[in-house]
BAFI-609218 format. One line per field, with one value per residue: residue number from 1; residue in three letters; x negated, y, z of N, C-alpha, C, CB in turn. Coordinates in Angstrom, 1 decimal, always signed. Glycine has a CB too. Layout:
N
num c(NUM|...)
residuo c(ALA|...)
n.x c(X|...)
n.y c(Y|...)
n.z c(Z|...)
ca.x c(X|...)
ca.y c(Y|...)
ca.z c(Z|...)
c.x c(X|...)
c.y c(Y|...)
c.z c(Z|...)
cb.x c(X|...)
cb.y c(Y|...)
cb.z c(Z|...)
***
This chain:
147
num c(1|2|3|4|5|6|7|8|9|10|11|12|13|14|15|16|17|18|19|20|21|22|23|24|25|26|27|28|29|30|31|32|33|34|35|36|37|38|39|40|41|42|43|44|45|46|47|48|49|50|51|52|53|54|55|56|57|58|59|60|61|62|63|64|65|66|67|68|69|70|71|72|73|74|75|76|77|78|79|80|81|82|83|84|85|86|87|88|89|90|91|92|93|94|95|96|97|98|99|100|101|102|103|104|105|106|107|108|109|110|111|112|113|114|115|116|117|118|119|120|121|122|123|124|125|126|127|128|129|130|131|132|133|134|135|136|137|138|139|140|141|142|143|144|145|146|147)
residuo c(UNK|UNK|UNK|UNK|UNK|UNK|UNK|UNK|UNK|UNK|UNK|UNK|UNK|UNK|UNK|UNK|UNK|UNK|UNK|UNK|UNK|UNK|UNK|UNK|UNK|UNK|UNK|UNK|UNK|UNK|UNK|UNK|UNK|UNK|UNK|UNK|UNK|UNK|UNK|UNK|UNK|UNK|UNK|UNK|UNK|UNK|UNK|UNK|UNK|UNK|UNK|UNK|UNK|UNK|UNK|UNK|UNK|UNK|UNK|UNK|UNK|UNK|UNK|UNK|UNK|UNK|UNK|UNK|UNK|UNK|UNK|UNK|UNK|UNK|UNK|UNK|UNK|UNK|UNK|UNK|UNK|UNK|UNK|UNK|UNK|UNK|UNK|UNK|UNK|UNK|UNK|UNK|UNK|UNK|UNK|UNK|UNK|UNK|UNK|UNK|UNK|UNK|UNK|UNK|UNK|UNK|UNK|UNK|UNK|UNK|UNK|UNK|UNK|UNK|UNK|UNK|UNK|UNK|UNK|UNK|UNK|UNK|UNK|UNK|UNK|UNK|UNK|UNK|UNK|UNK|UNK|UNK|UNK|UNK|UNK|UNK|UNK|UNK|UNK|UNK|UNK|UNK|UNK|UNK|UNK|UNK|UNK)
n.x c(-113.3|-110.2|-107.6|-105.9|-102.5|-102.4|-104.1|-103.6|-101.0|-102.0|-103.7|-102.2|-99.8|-102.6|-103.2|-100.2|-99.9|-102.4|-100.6|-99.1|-100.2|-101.4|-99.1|-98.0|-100.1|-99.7|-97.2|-97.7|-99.4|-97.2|-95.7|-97.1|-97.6|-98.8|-100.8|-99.2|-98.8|-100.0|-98.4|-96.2|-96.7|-97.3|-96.5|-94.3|-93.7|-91.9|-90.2|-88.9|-90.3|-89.8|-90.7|-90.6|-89.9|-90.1|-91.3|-92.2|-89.9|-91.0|-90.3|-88.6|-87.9|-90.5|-90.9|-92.5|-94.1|-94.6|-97.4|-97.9|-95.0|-94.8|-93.7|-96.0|-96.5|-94.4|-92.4|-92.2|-91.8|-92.9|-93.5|-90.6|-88.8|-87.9|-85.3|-85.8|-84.8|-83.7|-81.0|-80.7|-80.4|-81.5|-82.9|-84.4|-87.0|-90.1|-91.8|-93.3|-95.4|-95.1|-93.7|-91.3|-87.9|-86.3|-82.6|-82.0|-78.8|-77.7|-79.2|-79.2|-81.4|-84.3|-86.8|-90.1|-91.2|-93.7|-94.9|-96.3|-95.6|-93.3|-91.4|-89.9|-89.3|-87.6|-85.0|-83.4|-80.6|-80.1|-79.6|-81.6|-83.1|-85.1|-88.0|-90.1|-92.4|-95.3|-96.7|-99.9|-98.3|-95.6|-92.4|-93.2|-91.9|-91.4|-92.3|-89.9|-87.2|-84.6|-81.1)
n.y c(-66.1|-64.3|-63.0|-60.1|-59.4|-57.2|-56.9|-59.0|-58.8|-56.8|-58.3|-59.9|-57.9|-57.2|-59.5|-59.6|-57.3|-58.2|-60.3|-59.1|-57.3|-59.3|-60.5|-58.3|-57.8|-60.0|-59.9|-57.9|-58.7|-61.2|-59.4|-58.0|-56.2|-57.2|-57.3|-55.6|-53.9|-50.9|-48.9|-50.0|-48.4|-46.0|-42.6|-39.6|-36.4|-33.9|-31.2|-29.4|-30.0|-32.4|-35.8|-38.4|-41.7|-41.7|-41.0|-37.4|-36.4|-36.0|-35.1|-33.0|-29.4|-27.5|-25.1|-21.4|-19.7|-16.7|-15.8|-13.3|-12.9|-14.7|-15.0|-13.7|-14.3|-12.5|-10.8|-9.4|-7.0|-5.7|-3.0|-1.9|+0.8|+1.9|+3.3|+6.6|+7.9|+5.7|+4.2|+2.7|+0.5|+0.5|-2.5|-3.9|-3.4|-2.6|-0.7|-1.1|-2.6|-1.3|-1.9|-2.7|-3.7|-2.8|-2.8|-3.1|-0.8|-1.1|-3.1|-5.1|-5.9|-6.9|-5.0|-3.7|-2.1|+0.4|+2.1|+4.1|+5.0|+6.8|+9.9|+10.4|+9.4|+6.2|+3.7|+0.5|-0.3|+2.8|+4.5|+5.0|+6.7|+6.2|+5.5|+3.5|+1.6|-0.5|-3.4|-5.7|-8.1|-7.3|-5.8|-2.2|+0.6|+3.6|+7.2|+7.3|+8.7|+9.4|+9.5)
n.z c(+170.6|+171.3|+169.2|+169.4|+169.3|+168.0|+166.1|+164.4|+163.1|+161.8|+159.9|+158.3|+157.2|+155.8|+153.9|+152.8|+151.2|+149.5|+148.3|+146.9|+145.2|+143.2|+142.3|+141.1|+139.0|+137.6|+137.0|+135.2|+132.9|+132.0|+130.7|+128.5|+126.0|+123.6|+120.9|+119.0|+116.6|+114.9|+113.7|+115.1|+117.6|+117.2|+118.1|+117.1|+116.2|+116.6|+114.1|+116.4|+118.9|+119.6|+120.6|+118.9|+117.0|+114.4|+111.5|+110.0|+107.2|+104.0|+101.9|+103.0|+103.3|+104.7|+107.1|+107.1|+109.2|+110.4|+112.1|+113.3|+114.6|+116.6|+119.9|+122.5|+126.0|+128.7|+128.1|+125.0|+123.2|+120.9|+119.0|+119.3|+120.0|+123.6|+125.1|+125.7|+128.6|+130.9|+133.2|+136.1|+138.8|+142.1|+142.7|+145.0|+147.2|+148.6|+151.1|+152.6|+150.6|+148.4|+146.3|+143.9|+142.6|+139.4|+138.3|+135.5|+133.8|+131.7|+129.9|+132.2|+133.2|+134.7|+135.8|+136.7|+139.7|+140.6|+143.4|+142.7|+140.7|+141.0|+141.1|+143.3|+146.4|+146.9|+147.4|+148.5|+146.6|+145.6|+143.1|+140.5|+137.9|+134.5|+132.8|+130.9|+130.1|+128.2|+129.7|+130.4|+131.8|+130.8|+130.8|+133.1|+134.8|+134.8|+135.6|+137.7|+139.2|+141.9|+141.2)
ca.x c(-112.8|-108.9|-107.5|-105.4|-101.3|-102.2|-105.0|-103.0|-100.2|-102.6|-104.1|-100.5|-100.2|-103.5|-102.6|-99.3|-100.4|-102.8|-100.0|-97.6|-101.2|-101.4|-97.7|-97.8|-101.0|-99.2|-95.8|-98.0|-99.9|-96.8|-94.9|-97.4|-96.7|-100.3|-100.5|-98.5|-99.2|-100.5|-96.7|-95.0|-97.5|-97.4|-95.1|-93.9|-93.2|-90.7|-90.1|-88.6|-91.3|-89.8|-91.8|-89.8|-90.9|-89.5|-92.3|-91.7|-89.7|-92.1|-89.5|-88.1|-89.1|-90.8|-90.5|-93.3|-93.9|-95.7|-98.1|-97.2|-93.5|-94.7|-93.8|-97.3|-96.8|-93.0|-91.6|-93.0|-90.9|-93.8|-92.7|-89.4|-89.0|-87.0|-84.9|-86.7|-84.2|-82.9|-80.3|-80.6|-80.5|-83.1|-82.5|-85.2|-87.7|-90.9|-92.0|-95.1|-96.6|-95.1|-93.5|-90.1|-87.7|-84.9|-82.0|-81.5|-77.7|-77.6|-79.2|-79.1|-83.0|-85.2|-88.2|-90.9|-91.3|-94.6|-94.5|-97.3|-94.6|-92.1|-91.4|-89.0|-88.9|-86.5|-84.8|-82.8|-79.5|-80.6|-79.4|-82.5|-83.3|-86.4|-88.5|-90.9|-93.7|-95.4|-98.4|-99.8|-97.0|-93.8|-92.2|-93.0|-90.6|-92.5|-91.2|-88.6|-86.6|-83.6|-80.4)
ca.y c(-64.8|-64.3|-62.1|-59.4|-59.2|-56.5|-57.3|-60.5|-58.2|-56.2|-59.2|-60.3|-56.7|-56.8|-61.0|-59.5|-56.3|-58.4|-61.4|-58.1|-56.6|-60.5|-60.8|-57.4|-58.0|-61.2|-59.8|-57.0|-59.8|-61.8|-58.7|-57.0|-56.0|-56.9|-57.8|-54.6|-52.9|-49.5|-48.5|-50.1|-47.6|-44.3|-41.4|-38.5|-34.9|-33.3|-29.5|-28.6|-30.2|-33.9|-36.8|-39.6|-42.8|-41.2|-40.2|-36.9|-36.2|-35.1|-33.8|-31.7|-27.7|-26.4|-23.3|-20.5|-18.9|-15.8|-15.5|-11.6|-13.1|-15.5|-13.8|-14.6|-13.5|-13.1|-9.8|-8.9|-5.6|-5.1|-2.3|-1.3|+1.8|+2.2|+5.0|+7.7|+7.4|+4.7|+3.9|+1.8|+0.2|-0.4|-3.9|-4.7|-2.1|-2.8|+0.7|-1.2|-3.1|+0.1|-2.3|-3.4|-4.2|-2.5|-3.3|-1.7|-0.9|-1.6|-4.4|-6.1|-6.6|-6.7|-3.9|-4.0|-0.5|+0.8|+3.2|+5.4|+5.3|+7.2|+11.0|+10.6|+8.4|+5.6|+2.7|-0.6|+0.3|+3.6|+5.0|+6.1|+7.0|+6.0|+5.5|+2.4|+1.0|-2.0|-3.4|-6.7|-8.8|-6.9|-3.9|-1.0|+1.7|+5.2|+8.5|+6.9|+9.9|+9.3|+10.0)
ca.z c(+171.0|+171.0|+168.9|+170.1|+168.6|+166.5|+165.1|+163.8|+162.2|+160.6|+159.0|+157.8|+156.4|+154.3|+153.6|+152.1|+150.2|+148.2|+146.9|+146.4|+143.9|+142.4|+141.7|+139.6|+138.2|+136.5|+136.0|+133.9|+132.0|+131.5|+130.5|+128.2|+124.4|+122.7|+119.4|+118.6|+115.3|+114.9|+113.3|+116.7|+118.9|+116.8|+117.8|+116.4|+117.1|+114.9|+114.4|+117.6|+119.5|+120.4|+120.3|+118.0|+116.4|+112.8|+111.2|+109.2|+106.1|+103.6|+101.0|+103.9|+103.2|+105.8|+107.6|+107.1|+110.4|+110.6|+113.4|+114.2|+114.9|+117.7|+121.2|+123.8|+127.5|+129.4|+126.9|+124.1|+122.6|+120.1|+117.9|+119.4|+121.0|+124.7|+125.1|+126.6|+129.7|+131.2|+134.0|+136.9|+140.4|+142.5|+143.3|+145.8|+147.4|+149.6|+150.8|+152.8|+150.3|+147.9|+144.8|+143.5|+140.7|+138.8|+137.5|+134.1|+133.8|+129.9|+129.4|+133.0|+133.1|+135.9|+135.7|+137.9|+139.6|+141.6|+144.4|+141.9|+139.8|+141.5|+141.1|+144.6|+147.2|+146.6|+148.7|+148.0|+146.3|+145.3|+141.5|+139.6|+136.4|+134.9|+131.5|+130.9|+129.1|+128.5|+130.5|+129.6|+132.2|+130.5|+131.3|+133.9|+135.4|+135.1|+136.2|+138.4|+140.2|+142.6|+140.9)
c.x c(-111.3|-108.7|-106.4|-103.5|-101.5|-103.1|-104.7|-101.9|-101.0|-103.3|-103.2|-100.8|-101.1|-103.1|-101.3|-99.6|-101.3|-102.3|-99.0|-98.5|-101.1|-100.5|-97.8|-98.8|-100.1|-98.1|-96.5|-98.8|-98.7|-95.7|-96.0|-97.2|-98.3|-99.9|-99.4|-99.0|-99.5|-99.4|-96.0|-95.4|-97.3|-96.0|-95.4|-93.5|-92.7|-90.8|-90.1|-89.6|-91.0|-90.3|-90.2|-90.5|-90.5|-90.9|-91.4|-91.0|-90.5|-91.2|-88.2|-88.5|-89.4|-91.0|-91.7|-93.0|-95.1|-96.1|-97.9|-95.9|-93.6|-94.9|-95.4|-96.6|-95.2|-92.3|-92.7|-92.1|-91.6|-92.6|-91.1|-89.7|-88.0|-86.8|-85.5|-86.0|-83.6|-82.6|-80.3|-80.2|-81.4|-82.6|-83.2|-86.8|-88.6|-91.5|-93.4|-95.9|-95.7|-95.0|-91.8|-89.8|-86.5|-83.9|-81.4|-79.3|-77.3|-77.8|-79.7|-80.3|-83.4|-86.6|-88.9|-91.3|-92.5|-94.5|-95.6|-96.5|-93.6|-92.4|-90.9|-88.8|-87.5|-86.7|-83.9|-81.5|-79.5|-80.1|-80.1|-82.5|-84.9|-87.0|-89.4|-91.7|-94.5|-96.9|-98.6|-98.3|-95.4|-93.9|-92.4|-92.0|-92.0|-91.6|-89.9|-88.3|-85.2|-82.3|-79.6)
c.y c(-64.7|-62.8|-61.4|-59.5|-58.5|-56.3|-58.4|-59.9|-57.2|-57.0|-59.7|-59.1|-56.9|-58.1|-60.0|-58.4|-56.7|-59.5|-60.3|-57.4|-58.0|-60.5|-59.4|-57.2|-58.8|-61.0|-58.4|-57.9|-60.3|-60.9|-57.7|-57.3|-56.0|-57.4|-56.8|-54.3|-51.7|-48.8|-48.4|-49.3|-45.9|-44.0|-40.4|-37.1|-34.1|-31.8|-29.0|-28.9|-31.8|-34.5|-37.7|-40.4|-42.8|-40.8|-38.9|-36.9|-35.6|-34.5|-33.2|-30.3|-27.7|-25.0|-22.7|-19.9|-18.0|-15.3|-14.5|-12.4|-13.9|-14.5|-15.2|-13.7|-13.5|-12.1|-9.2|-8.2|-5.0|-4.4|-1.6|-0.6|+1.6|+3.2|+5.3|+7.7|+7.0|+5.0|+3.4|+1.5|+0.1|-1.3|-5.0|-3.5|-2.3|-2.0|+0.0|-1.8|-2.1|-0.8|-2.4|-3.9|-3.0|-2.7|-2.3|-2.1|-1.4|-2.9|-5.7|-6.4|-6.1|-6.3|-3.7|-2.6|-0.2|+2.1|+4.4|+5.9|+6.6|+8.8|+11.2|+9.5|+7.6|+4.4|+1.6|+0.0|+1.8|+3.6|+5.7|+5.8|+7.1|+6.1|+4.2|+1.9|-0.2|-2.2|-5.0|-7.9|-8.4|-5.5|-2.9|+0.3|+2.8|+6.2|+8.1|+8.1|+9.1|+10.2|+10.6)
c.z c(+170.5|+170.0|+169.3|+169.0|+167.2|+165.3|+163.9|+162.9|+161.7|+159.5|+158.0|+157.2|+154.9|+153.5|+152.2|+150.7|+149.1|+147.6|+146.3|+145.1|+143.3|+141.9|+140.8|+138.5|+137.1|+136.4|+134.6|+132.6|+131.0|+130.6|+129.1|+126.3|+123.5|+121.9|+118.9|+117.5|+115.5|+114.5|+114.7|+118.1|+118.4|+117.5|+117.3|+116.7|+115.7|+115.0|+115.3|+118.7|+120.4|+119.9|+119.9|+117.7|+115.1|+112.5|+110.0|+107.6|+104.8|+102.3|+101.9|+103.4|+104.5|+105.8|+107.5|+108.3|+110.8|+112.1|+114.5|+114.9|+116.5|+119.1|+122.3|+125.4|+127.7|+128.3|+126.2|+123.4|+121.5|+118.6|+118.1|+120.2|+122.2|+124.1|+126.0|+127.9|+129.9|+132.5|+134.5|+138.3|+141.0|+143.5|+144.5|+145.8|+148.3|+149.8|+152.0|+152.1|+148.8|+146.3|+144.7|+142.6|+140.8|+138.7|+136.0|+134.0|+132.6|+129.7|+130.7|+133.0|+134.2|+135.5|+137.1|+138.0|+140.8|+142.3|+143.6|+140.7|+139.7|+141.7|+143.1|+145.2|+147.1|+147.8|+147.7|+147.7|+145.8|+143.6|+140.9|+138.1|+135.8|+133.3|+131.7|+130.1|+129.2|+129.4|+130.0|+130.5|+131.8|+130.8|+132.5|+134.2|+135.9|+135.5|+136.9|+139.7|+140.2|+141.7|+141.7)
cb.x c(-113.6|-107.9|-107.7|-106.4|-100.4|-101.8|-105.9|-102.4|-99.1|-103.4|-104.6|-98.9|-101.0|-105.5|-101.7|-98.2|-101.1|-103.9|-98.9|-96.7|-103.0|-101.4|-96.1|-97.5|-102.3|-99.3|-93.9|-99.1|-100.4|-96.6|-94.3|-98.9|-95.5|-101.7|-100.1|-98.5|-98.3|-101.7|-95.8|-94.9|-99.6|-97.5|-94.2|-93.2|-94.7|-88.6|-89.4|-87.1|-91.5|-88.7|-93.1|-89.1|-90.7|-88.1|-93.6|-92.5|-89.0|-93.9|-88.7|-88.6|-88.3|-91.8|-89.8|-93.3|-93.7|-95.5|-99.0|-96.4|-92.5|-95.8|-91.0|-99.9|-97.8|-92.7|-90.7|-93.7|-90.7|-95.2|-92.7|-88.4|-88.7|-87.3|-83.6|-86.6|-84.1|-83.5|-79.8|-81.4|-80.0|-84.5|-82.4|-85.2|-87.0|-91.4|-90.4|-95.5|-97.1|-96.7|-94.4|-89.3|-86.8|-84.8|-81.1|-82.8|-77.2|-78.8|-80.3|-78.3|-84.1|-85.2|-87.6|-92.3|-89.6|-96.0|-94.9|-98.9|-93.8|-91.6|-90.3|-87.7|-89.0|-86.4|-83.8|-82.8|-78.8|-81.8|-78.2|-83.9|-82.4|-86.7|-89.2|-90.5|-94.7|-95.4|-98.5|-101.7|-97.1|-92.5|-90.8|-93.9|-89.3|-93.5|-90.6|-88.7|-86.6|-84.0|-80.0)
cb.y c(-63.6|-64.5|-62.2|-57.8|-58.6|-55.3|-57.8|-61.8|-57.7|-55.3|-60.2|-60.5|-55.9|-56.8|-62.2|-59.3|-55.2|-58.4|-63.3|-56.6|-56.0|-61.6|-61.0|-56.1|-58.6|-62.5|-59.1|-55.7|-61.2|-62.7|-58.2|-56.5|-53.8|-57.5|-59.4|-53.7|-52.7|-49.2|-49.8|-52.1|-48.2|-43.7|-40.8|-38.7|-33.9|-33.9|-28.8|-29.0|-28.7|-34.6|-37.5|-39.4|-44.3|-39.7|-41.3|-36.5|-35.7|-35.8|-34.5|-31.9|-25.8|-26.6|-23.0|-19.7|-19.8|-14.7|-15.3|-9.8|-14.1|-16.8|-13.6|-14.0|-11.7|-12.7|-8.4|-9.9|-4.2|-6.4|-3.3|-1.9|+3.3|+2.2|+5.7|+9.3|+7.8|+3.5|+3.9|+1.5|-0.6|+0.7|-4.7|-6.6|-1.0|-3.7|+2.2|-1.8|-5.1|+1.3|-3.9|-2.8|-6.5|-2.4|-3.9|-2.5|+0.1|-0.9|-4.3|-7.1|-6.4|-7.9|-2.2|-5.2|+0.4|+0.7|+2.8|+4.9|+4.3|+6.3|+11.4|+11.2|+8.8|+5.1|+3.5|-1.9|+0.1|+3.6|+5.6|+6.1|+8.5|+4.3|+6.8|+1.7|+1.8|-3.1|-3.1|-7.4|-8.7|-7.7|-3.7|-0.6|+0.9|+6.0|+9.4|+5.2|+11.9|+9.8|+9.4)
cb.z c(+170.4|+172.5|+167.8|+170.4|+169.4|+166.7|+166.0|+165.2|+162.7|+160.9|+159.6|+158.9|+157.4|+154.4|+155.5|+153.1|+150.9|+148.0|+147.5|+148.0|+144.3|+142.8|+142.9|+140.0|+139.0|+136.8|+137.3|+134.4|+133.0|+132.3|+131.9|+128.9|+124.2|+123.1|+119.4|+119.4|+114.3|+113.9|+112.1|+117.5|+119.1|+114.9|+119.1|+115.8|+118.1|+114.8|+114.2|+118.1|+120.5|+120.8|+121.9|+116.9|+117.1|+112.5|+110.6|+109.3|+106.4|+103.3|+99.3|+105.3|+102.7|+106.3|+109.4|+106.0|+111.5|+109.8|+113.1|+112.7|+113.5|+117.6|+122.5|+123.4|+127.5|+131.4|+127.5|+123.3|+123.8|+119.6|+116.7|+119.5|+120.4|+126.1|+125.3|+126.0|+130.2|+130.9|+133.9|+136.7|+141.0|+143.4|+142.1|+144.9|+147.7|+149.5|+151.3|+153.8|+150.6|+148.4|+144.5|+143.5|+140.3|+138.2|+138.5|+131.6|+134.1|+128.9|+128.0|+132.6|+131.7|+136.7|+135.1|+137.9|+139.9|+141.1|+146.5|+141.2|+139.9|+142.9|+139.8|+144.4|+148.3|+145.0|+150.5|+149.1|+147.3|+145.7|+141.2|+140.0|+136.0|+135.8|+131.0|+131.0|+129.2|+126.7|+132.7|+129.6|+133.5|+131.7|+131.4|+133.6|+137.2|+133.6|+134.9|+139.1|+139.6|+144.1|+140.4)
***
């Protein structure tokens, strides 16, 4: 039975794909690092969080780091008050699926603001004035009335 052209270049094909798996099988053989030490394989991870092949200083001080201080989640403001009213833009306003953002004038931050929020209907570019509080993703925009 003859075989057809491309039957014969797909045999070539598989033919080639497994001296191209052989040849790197045996350049990883002839290339590999055994007989290494347990010293020439460790790494290290230093304060800041990079991996090195130093192992630590041990008459270095280390730093005490109290647990309260570590921020979890995107803002963590624990313990500081906002001012009672704040200043903004409304930088982006979706009045059918009834969400946005802010822009605080002060400190340039983007506050996520819900249409249950809102004393007065607002739109994109709009100058309201607002108050906020935390929820677990960050800050909220409450009482937001149209300047």
């Amino acid at each position: 039975m003859a075989e057809t052209f491309s039957k014969r270049e797909n045999e070539k094909k598989k033919e080639q794909k497994k001296k191209e798996k052989e040849q790197r099988k045996a350049d990883r053989k002839a290339n590999a690092k055994s007989g290494q030490s347990l010293d020439d394989m460790m790494a290290y991870v230093d304060e800041n969080g990079n991996i090195t092949s130093e192992p630590p200083d041990p008459t270095r001080k280390k730093t005490v780091i109290n647990e309260n201080d570590i921020v979890i989640g995107s803002r963590n403001i624990g313990g500081q008050e906002a001012p009672a009213a704040r200043k903004g833009r409304v930088s982006y306003f979706n009045t059918s699926k009834g969400y946005g953002f802010i822009k605080d004038l002060m400190t340039q931050e983007s506050i996520f603001v819900h249409a249950n929020s809102l004393t007065t209907p607002i739109k994109e570019g709009d100058m309201v004035s607002f108050e906020t509080e935390n929820s677990a993703k960050g800050l909220n925009a409450v009482q937001v009335k149209k300047i």
